[in-house]
C-alpha positions as a printed Julia matrix, in Angstrom:
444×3 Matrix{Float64}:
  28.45  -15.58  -47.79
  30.85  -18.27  -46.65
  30.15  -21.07  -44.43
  32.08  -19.59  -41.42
  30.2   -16.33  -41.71
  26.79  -18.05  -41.93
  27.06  -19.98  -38.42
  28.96  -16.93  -36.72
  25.34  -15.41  -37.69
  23.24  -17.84  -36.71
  24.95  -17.58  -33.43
  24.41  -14.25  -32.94
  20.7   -14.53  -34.04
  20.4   -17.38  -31.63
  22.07  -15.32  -28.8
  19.69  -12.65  -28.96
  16.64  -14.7   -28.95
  17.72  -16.16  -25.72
  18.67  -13.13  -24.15
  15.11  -11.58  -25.14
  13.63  -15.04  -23.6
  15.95  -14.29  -20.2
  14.54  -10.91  -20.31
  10.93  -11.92  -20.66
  11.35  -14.12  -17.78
  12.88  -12.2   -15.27
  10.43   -9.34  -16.05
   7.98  -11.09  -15.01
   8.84   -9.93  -11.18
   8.12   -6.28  -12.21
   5.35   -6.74  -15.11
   2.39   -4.43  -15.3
   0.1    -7.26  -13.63
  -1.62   -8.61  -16.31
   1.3   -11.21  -17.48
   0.19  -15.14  -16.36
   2.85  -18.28  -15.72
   1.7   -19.28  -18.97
   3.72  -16.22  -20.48
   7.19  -17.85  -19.49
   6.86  -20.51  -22.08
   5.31  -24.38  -21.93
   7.82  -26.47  -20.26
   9.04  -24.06  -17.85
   8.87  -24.37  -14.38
   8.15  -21.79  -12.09
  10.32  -21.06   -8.73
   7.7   -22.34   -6.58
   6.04  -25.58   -7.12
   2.54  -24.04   -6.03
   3.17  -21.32   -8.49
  -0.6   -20.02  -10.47
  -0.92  -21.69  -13.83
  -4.09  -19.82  -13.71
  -4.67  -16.46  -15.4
  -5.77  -13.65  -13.97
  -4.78  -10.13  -13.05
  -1.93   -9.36  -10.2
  -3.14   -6.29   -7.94
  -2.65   -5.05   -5.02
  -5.28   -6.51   -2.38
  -3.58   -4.63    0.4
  -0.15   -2.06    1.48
   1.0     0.05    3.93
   4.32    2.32    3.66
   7.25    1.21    5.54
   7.08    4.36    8.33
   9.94    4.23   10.5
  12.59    2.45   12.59
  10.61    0.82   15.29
  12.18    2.33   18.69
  13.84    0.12   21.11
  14.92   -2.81   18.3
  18.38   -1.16   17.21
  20.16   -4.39   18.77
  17.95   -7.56   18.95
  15.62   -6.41   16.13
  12.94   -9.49   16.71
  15.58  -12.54   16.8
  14.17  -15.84   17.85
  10.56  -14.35   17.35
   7.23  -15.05   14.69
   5.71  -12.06   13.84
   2.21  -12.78   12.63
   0.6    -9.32   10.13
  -2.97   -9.32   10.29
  -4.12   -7.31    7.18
  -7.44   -6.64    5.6
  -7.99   -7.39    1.78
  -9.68   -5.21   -0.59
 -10.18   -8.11   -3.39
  -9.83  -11.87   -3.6
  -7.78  -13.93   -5.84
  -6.84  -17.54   -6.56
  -2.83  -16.83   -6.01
  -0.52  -14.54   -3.57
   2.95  -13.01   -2.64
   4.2   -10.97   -0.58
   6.63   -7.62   -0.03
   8.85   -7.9     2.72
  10.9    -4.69    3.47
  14.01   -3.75    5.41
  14.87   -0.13    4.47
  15.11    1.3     7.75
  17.12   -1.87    9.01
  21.08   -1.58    9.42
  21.97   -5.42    9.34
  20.92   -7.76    7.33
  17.46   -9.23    8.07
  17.35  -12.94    8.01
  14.03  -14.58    7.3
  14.15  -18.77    7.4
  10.52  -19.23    7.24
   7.47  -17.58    6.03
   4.19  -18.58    5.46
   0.74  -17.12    4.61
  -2.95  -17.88    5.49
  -6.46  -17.16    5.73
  -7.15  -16.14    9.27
  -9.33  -18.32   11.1
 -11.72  -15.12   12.08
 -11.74  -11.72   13.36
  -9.62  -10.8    15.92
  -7.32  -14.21   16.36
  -4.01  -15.69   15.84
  -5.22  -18.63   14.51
  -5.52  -19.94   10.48
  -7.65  -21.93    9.02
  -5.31  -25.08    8.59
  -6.12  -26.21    5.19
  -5.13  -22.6     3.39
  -1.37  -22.37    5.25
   1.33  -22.0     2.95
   4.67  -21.76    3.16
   6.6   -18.94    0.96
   9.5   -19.01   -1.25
  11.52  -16.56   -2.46
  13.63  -17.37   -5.5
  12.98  -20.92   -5.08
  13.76  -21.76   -1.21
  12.35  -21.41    2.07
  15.1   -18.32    3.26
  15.83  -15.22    2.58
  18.43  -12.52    3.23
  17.76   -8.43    3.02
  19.87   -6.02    3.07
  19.85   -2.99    5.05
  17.51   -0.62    2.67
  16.37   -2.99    0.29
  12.56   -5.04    0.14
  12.25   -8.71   -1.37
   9.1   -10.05   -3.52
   8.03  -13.39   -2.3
   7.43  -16.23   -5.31
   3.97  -16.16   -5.56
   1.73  -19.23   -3.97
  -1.29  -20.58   -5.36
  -3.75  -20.45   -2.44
  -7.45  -18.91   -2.42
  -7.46  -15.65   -0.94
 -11.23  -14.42   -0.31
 -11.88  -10.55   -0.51
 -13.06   -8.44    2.69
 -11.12  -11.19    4.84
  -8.24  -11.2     7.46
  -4.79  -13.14    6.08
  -2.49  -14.29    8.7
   1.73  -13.23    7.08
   4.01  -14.55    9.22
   7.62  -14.34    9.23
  10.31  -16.1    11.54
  13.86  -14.54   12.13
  16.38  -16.31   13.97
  19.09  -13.67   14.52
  19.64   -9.84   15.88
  18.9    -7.86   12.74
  17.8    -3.89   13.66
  16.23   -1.78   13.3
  12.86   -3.11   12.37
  11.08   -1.37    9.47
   7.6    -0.85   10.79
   4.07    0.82   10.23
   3.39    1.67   13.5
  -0.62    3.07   13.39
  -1.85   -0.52   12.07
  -5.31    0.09   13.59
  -5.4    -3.98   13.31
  -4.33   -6.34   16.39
  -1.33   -8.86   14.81
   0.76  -11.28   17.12
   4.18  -12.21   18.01
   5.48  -15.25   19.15
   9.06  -16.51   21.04
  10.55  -18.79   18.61
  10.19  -20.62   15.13
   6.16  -21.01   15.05
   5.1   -19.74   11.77
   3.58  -22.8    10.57
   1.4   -23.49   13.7
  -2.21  -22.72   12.2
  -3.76  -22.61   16.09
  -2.24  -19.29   16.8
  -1.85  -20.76   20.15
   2.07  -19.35   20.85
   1.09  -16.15   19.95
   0.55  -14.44   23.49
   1.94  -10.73   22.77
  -0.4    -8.44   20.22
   0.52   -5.85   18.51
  -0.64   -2.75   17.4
   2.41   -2.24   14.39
   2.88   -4.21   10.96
   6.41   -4.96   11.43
   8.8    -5.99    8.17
   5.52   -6.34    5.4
   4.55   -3.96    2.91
   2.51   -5.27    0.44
   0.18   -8.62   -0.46
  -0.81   -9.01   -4.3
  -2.99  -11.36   -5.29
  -3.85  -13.02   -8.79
  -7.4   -11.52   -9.24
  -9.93  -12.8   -11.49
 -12.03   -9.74   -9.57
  -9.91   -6.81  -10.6
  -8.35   -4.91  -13.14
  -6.07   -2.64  -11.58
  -5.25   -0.53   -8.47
  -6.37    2.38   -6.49
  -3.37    3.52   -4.38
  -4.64    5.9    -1.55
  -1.3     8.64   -0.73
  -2.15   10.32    2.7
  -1.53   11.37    5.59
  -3.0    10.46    9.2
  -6.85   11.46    7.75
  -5.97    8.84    5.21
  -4.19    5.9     7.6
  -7.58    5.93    9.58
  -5.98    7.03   13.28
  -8.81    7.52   14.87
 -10.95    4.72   13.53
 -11.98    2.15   15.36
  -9.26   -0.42   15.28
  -9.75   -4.37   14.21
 -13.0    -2.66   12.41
 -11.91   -1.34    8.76
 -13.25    1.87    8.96
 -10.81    3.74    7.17
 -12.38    5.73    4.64
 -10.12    3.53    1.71
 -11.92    0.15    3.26
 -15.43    1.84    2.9
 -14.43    3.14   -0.43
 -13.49   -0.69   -1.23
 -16.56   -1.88    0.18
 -18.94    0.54   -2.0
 -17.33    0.23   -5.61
 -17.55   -3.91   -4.58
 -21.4    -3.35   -4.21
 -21.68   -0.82   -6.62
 -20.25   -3.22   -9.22
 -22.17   -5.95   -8.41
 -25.39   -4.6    -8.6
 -24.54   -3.82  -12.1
 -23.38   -0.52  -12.05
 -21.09    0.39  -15.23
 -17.75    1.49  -12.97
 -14.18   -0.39  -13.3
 -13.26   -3.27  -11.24
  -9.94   -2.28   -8.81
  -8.63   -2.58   -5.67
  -7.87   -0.31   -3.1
  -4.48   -0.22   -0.85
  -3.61    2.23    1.4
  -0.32    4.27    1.26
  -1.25    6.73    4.52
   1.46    7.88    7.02
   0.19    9.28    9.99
   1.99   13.15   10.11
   3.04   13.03    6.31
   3.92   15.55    4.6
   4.16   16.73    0.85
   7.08   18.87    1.28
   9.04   18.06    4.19
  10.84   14.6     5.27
  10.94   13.65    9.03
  14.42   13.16   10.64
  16.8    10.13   10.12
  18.56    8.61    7.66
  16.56    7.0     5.44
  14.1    10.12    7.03
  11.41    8.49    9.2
   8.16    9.51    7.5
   9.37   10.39    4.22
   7.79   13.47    2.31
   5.36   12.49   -0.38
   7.65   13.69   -2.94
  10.49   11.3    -1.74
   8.25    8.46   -1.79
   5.68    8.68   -4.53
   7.93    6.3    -6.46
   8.4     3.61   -3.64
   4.59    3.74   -2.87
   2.29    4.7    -5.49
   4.43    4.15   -8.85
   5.71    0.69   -8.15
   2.63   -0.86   -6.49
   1.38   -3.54   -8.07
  -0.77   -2.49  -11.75
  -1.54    0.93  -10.2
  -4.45    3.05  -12.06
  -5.56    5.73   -9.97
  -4.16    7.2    -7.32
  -6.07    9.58   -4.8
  -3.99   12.45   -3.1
  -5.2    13.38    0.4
  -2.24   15.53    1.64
  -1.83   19.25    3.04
  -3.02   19.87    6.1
   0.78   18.44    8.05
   2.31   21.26    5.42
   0.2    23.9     7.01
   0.12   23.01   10.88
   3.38   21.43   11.44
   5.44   24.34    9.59
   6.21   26.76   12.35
   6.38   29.88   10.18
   3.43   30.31    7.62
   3.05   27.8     4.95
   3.49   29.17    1.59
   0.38   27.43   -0.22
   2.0    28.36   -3.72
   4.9    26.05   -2.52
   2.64   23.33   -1.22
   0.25   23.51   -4.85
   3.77   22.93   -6.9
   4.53   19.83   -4.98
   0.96   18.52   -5.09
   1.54   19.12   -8.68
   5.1    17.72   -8.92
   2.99   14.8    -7.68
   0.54   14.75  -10.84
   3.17   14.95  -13.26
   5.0    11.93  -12.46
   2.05   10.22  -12.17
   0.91   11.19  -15.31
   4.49   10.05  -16.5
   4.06    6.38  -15.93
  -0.24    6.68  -17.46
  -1.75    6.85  -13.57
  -5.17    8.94  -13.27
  -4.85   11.6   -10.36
  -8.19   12.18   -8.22
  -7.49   14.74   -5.48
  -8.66   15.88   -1.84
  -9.88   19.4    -0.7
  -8.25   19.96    2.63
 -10.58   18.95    5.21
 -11.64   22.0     8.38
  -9.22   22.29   11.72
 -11.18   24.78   13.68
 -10.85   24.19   17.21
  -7.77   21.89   16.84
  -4.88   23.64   18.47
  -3.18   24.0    15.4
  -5.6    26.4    14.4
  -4.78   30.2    13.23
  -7.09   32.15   10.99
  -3.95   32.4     8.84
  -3.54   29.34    8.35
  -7.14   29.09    7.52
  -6.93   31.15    4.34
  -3.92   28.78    3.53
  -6.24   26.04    3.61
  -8.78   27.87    1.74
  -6.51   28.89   -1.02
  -5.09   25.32   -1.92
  -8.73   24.31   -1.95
 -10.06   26.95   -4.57
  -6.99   26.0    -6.62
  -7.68   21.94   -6.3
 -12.01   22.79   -7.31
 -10.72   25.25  -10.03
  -9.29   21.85  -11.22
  -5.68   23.15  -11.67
  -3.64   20.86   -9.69
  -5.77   16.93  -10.58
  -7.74   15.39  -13.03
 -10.87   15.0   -10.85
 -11.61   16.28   -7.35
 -12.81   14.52   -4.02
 -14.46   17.33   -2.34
 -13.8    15.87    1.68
 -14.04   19.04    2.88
 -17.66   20.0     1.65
 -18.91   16.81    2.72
 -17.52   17.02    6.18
 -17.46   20.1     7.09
 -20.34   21.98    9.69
 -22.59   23.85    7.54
 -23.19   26.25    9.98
 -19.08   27.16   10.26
 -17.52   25.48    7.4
 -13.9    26.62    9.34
 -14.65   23.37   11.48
 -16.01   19.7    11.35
 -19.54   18.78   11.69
 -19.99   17.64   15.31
 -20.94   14.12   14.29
 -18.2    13.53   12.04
 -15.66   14.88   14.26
 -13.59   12.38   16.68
 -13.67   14.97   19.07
  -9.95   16.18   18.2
 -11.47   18.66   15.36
  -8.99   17.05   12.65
  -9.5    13.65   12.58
 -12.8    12.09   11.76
 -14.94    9.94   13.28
 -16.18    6.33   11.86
 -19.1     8.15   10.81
 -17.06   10.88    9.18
 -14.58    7.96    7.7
 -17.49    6.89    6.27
 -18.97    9.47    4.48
 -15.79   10.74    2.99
 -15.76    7.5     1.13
 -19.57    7.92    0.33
 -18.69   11.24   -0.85
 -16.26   10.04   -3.44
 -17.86   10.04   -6.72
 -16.53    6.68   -8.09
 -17.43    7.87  -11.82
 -13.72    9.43  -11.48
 -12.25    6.46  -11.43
 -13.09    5.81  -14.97
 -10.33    6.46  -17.5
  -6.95    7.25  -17.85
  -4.36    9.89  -17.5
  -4.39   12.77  -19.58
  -2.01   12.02  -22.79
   0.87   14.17  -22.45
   1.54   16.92  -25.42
């Protein structure tokens, strides 16, 4: 080999290792979770100064799908305005970032500030001063969206405790509408006129609100979890009718137990829970718009189970919009392929399936006796165990044992559809948490 030839191969050798070290680097926005800062190499410094050097685990601590255009902010959007998210987490960690989202947003959407924090208590604007932090993305204080698009914060080293309110806060300066929005929160947040995202009093926040507005997802760096349990559902699952500020959806008592289950030594895996409900959902059928308002679960399984943040499980609770809002009969063949359209691609990408029997509608006006048997025959298909890997049977445990076509009377919120705390509650006591355990089927 001549000289010449020698160093034009070195320099290809050397090219690919640094493209492979590029690669490694800017994967780490879209690892599996599990990857540290350390992983980028000694010497390297991170995007944001208060990056984790810690280890740990990234999970989701808490979600919510992007719904809707909020009505009435086509022009002004929330210019000149702090929106402050109150969220609930499912699991502490020692590091956090956040998913900002404007997909149903037709301008740009300009963010110059946002910040996070640990909420001073229950039911306030106000942070406890010493955890506010301000967030970065790629480096610096702004950032720009485009219309359809979401953004990944640089992740902030500040100690997030589990079962605790976090304050997300983001300022935008200029018109920018339609604002993407979640707009059954069941959680009080606060908006304020002009650039206050750093005030830790909460004192310029005078308007509540009862949406999430622009956020989508907080991840923390968890030394308390492995992994994620992503919750796909419909109203029953985005807790409607619970009682709001109190985290009675049946996915925060299902956090709660497997918590206390683990602690007291019980053998069960460590994850988080996050909650992917949309009141009305569907597993068929998109709402109207472009992007569709309230897309189908097949049209946003990707978005909201497969790309949250080291997902494991996922638990389907989805059906009963199929069968009530079709106006003709629902064909519960057609509704059984989606649900297992659904399974497949989660078994695709190694995610466990647990599933929901369709939970009793008697006396809601929805209510046929053909539409009954509907419900009836998509829930002797989902026990037979031929649409998920494991079942949670909601409807046995809720349902009046005396007419199992309707809702026990104490776990009905009086609309005979949607539960009551009480009925929140004991679908997630229902759930037998031994499902969680393993992995996907492997594929032949």
């Amino acid at each position: 080999m001549t000289r010449g030839r020698g160093y034009a191969l070195l320099g290809v050798v050397v090219a690919a290792i640094m493209a492979l070290s590029t690669a490694l680097y800017v994967g780490v926005a879209s690892d599996n979770g599990t990857r540290d800062q350390n992983a980028l190499g000694e010497g390297r410094v991170p995007h944001n100064s208060a990056a984790p050097a810690s280890t740990g685990t990234w999970v989701g601590t808490w979600s919510t799908s992007p719904a809707a255009a909020e009505p009435g902010t086509e022009t002004t959007g929330m210019a000149d305005r702090s929106v402050r998210n109150v969220v609930h987490t499912s699991v502490g960690g020692t590091s956090a970032r956040v998913t900002l989202s404007n997909l149903y947003g037709q301008s740009p959407l300009n963010i110059t500030r946002a910040t996070i924090a640990v909420s001073a208590g229950s039911g306030t604007a106000a942070a406890l001063a010493d955890t506010m932090r301000q967030l970065t993305f790629g480096g610096g204080p702004t950032v720009v969206i485009p219309p359809g698009r979401q953004v990944m914060s640089d992740a902030v080293r500040v100690v997030i405790p589990h079962d605790s309110d976090v304050l997300i806060t983001t300022y935008t300066p200029t018109s920018s509408g339609p604002v993407t929005y979640h707009p059954h929160a069941r959680q009080t947040s606060y908006v304020a006129q002009g650039d206050h995202a750093q005030d830790a009093t909460g004192t310029p926040y005078t308007e509540r609100s009862i949406y999430w507005r622009y956020l989508t997802a907080l991840d923390v760096l968890s030394n308390e979890s492995d992994g994620t349990i992503v919750a796909l559902g419909d109203s029953l699952t985005d807790g409607i009718t619970s009682t709001s500020g109190a985290n009675n959806r049946w996915t925060d008592v299902l956090s709660d137990r497997l918590r206390a289950q683990i602690a007291a030594g019980r053998d069960l895996p460590r994850y988080s829970v996050v909650n992917q409900g949309i009141s009305g959902n569907r597993v068929l059928t998109d709402g109207l718009g472009r992007p569709a308002d309230n897309p189908s679960a097949l049209n946003r399984f990707q978005r909201d189970v497969l790309e949250r943040t080291n997902v494991k499980v996922v638990v389907i609770d989805l059906g009963v919009n199929d069968i009530l809002r079709n106006p003709r009969l629902a064909d519960p063949n057609a509704i059984l392929d989606g649900l297992r359209t659904l399974v497949g691609q989660a078994h695709a990408r190694g995610v466990k399936v647990v599933g929901a029997t369709l939970m009793p509608f008697y006396g809601h006006r929805g209510y046929t006796d053909a539409r009954e048997a509907v419900r009836q025959t998509i829930n002797a298909e989902i026990r037979a165990g031929r649409v998920y890997d494991a079942v949670a049977d909601f409807d046995q445990a809720l349902r009046d044992p005396y007419d199992p076509r309707r809702l026990r009377t104490d776990y009905d919120s009086g609309d005979h559809l949607h539960p009551s705390d009480k009925g929140y509650a004991r679908m997630a006591e229902s759930f037998d948490l031994e499902t969680l355990k393993g992995s996907a089927p492997a594929e032949l």
